[in-house]
C-alpha positions as CSV (number, residue, x, y, z in Angstrom):
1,X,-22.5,99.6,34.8
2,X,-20.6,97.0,32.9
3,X,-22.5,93.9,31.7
4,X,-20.9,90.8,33.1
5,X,-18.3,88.6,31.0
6,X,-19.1,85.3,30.1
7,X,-16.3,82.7,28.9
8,X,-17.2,80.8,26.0
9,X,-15.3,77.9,25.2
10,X,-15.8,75.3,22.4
11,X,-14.1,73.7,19.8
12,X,-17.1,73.9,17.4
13,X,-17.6,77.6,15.7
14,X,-21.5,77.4,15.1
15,X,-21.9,76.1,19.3
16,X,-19.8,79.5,20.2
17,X,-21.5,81.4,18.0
18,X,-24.8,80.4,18.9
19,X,-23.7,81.0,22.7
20,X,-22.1,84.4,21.8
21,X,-25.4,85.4,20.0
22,X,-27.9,84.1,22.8
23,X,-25.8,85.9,25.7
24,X,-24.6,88.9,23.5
25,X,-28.1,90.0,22.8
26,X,-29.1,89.6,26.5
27,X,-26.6,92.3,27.7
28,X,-23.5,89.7,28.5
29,X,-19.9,90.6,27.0
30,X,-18.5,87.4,25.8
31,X,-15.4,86.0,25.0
32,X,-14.4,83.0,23.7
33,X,-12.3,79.8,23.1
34,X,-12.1,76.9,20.9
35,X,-8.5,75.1,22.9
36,X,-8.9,74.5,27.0
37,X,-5.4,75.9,27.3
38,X,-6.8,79.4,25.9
39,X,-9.6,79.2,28.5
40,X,-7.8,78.6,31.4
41,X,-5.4,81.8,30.0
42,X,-8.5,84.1,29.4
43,X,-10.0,82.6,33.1
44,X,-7.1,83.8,34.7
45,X,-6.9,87.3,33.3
46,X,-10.3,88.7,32.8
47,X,-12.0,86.9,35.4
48,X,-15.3,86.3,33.9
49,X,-18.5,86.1,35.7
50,X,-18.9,82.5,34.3
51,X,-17.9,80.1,32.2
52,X,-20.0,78.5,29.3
53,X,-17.3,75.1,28.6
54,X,-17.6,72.0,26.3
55,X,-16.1,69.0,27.6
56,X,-14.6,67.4,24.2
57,X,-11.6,70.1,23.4
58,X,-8.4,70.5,21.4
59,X,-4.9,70.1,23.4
60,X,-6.3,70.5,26.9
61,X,-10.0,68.8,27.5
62,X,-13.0,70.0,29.8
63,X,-12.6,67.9,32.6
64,X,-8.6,69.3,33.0
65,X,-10.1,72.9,32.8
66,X,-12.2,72.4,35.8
67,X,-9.3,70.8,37.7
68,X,-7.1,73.8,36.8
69,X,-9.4,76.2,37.6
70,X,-10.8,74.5,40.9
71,X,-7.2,74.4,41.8
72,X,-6.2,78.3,41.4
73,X,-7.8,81.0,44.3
74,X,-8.0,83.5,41.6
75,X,-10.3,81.0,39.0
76,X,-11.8,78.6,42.0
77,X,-14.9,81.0,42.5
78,X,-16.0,81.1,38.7
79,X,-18.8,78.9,38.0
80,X,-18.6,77.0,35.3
81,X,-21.4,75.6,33.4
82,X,-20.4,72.1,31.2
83,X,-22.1,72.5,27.6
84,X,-21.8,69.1,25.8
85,X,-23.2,66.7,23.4
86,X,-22.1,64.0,26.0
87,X,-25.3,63.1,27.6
88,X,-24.5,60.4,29.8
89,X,-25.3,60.6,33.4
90,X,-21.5,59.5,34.4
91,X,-20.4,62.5,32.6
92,X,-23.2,64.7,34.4
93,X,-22.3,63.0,37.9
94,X,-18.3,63.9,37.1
95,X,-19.2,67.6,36.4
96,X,-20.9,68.1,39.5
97,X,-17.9,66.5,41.3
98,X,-15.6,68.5,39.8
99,X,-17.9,71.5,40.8
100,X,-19.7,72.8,38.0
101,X,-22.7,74.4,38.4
102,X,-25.0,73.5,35.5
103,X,-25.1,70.3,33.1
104,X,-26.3,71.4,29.8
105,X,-26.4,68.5,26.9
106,X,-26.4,69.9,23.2
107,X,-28.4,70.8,21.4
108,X,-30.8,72.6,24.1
109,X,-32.5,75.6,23.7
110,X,-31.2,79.4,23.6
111,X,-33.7,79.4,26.6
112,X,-31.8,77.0,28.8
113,X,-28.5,78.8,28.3
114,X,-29.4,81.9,29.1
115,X,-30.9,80.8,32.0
116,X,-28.3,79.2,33.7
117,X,-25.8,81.4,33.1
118,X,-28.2,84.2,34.8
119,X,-28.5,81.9,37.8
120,X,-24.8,81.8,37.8
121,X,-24.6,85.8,37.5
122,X,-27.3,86.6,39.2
123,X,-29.2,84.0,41.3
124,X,-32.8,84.7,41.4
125,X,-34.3,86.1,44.8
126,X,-35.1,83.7,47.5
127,X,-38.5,82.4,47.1
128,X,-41.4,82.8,49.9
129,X,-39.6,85.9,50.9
130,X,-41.4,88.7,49.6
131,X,-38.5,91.8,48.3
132,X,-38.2,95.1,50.5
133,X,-40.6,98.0,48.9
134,X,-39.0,100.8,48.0
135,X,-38.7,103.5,50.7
C-alpha cells in the first residue's frame, strides 16, 4: 500500500524540514515547497492527501493558495492545514473561512503536526460506536 503524500510548503528550510522529518518517520511521503506558486503546481499534479502550508510566502502568499486551490475541482477536496507563526485569531478565523482544516501557530510540537495531518488522512473512528469484531 502506498503511504499517503503530504504537501509541505514553507519558505523557511528548518520549518520544512522539521515537517518532512515528523511526517517522514511516521510513514507519510512528503514533498515540498518554499514559493505558493510551486505548491499550487505540485497540488495540481500529485494530488496529495493534504497540505501542510505557511501563510507568509515568496511570490504567491498562503491566503492566495487556498483561494486557488478552493477554486479548482481537482485541488478543492485537499485539506489543507495553515502552519504559521501568525497567531492572531483574525488570521485563524480567515483560515477557517477560506476552508482549512487545522490552525497550527509555530512553534508547536512534532505531536500536534502529526496529529492533524492524521485527522486529515485518516479521521479517527466515530466515538461511542464500538468497531465491528472481526468475523
Amino acid at each position: 500500500m502506498t503511504p499517503p503524500t503530504i504537501l509541505v510548503v514553507d519558505d523557511h528550510a528548518d520549518s520544512r524540514v522539521i515537517c518532512e522529518i515528523i511526517l517522514g518517520r511516521n510513514g507519510y511521503s512528503v514533498l515540498s515547497a518554499a514559493e505558493g506558486d510551486r505548491a499550487l503546481e505540485l497540488a495540481r499534479t500529485e494530488q496529495p492527501a493534504a497540505i501542510v502550508l505557511d501563510i507568509a510566502l515568496p511570490r504567491m502568499d498562503g491566503w492566495s493558495v487556498v483561494e486557488e486551490l478552493k477554486k479548482e475541482p481537482l485541488t478543492a477536496g485537499i485539506p489543507v492545514l495553515m502552519y504559521t507563526a501568525h497567531s492572531l485569531d483574525s488570521y485563524r478565523s480567515r483560515a477557517m473561512e477560506l476552508g482549512c482544516v487545522a490552525f497550527l501557530v509555530k512553534p508547536c510540537s512534532p505531536q500536534a503536526i502529526l496529529e492533524a495531518v492524521q485527522h486529515c488522512v485518516s479521521p479517527p473512528a466515530p466515538r461511542g460506536k464500538p468497531l465491528p469484531s472481526p468475523a
